[in-house]
C-alpha positions in Angstrom: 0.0 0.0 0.0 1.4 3.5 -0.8 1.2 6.2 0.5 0.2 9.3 -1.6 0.2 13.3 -1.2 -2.9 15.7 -2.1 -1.8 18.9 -3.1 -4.6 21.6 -2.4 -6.0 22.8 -4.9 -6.3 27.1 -5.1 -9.1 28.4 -4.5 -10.9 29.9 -7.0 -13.6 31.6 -5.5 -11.7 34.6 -5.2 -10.5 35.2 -8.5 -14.0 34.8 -9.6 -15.1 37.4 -7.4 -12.1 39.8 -8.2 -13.6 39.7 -12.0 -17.2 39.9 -11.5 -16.5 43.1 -9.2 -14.1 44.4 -12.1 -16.6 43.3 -14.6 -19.5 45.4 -12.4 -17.7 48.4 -11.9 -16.8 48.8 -16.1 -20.6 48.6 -16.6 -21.3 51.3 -13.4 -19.3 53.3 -15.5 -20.8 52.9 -19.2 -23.4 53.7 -17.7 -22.8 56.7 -15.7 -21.4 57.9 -18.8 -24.6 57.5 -21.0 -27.0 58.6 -18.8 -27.6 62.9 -18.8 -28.0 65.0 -15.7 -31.5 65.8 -14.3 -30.6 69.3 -14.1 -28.5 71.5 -16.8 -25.0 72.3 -14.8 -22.6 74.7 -16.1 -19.2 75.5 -14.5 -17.6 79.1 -15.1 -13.2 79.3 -15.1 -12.8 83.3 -14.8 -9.1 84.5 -15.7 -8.3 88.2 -15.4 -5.2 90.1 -16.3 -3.8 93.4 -16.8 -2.0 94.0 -20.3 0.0 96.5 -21.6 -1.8 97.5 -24.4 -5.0 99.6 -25.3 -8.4 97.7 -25.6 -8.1 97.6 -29.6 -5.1 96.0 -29.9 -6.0 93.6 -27.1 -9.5 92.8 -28.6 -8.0 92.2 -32.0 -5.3 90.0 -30.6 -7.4 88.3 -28.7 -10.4 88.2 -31.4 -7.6 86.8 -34.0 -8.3 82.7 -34.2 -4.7 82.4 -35.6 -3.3 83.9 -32.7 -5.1 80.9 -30.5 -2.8 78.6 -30.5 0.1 81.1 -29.7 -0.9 81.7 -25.8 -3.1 79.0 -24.7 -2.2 75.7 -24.2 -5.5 74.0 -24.9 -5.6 75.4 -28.5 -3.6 73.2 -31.0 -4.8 74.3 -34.1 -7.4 76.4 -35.6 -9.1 76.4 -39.3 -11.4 78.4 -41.3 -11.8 82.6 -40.7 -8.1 82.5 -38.9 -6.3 86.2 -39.9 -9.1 88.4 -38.6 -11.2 89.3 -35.6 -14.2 87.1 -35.8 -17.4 89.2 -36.3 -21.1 88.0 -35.6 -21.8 85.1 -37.3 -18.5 84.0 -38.6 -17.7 80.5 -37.6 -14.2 78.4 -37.2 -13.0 74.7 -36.3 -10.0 74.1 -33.3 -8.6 71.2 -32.5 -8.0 71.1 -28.9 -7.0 68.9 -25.5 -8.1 70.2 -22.7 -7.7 68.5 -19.2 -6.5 65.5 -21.3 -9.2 65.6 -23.8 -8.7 65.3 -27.2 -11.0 66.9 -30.1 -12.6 69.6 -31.9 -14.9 72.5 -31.5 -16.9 74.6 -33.7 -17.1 77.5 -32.4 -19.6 80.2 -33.5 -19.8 84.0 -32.8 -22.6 85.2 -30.6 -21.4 88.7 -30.1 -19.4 91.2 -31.1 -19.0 95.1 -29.0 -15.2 95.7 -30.2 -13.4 96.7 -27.9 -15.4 95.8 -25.2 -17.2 92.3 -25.8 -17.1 89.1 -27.2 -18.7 85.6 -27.0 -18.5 82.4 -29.1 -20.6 79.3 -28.3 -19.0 75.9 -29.1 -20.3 72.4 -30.4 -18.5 68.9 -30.3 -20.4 66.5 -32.2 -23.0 68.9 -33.1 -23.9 68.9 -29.4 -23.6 71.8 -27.3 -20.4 72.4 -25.6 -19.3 75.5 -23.9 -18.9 79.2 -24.5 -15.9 81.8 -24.2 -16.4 85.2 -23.0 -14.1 88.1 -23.3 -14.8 91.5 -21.4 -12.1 94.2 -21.8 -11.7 97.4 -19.8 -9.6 100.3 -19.9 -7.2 100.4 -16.7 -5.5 103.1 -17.0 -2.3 102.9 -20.1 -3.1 99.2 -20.6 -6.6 96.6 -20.5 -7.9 94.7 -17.8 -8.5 91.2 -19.7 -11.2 89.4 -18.6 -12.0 85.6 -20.2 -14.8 84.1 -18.9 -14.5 79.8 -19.9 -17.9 78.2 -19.5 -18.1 74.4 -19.7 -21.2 71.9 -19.7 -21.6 68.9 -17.4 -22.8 66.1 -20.2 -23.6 63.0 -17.9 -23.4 61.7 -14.4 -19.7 60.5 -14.9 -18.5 63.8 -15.8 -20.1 65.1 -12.8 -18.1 62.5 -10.8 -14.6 63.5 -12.3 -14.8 67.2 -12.4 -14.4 68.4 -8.7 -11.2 65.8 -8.5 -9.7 65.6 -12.2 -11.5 67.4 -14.5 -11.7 71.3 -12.9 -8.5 71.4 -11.4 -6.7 71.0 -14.7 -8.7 73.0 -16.7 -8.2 76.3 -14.0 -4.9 75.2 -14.4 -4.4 75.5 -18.5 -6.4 79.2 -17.6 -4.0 80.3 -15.3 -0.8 79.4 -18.1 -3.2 80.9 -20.8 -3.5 84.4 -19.1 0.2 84.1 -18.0 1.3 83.7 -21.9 -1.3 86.7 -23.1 0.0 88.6 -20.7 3.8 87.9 -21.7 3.0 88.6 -25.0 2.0 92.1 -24.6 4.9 92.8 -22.3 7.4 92.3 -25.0 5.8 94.1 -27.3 4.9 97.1 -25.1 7.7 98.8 -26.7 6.3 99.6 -29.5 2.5 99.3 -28.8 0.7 102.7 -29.4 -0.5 104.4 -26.1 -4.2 104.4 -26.0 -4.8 107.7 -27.4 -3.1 107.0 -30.0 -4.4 103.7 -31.1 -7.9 105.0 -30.3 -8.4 105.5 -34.4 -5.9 102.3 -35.7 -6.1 98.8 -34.3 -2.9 96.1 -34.9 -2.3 92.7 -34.0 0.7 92.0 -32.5 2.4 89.0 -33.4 3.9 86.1 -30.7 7.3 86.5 -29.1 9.7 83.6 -29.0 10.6 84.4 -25.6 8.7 85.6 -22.3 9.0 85.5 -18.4 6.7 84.1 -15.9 4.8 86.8 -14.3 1.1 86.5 -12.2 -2.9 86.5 -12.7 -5.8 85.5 -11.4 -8.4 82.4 -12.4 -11.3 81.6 -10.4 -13.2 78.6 -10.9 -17.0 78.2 -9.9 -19.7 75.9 -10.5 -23.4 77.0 -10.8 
């Protein structure tokens, strides 16, 4: 008679359990993402900054779809009415990545008060995305600068990852945006017209290849 030795066998139990709760948790998240809020959400990133130049020039900077790319990082590329500031109606296509997203926006003008005002409203896939406000003031030889970012919630999972991955990042790309506009009008202060001057003439001033880090303020709120 011999003797012989049972290995155990592994339990399997848990394995099974690990993929069934990995296997739940993908479809808690499909479908988060598919189903829409009960109420509309929108959140507001507010960046404001003080430039060196007088309202026209800023506003046609600023106004200039070309120039997009140039100070904020979001904007990649941008195609259609590029060389000019963008008057009611006119429309134009930019490929962005935003807080790690990846796409692009049609964005359509709303308004147009140069120097003062100006709003675009922006689709992705033909869906309603966000909107873009620009308010500029006269403060005293330069512009206060005032770019009000307005994004929609889309769907429970959104609403999830904003507060924690989402918003952070995106007040974060603001803050570098208005830090870059703001570097590009102090190297070309120089030879910027004062605002009396310019009152009659606008000019759009073209990207420097080099700037210094300097300060502004982005607020972020959710309504």
């Amino acid at each position: 008679m011999s003797n012989s030795i049972r290995l155990p066998v592994r339990e399997r139990a848990p394995m099974k359990r690990a993929f069934l709760f990995l296997l739940g948790a993908v479809a808690i998240v499909a479908l988060l993402s598919l189903l829409p809020l009960p109420f509309e959400r929108t959140t507001h990133v507010v960046s404001v900054v003080t430039l060196r130049a007088p309202p026209q020039v800023v506003y046609d900077y600023a106004t200039t779809p070309a120039n997009w790319p140039k100070w904020h990082p979001a904007s990649l590329t941008v195609q259609g009415a590029t060389d000019h500031p963008l008057e009611v109606g006119e429309e134009v296509a930019e490929e962005f990545r935003l807080a790690g997203r990846h796409g692009i926006l049609h964005w359509k003008v709303i308004e147009a008060n140069p120097p003062f005002e100006w709003r675009i409203e922006g689709e992705v896939n033909r869906r309603p995305s966000g909107e873009v406000r620009y308010k500029l003031t006269p403060d005293g030889t330069g512009t206060r600068f005032e770019r009000d970012f307005m994004y929609r919630t889309p769907n429970l999972l959104f609403l999830i990852l904003d507060p924690v991955f989402i918003g952070p990042r995106v007040r974060a790309e603001a803050r570098q945006g208005a830090t870059q506009l703001e570097q590009v009008f102090e190297a070309l202060a120089p030879g910027i017209p004062s605002a009396s001057s310019a009152s009659s003439t606008s000019a759009t001033p073209a990207m420097p290849e080099t700037a210094s880090a300097s300060g502004s303020r982005v607020d972020g709120k959710g309504q």
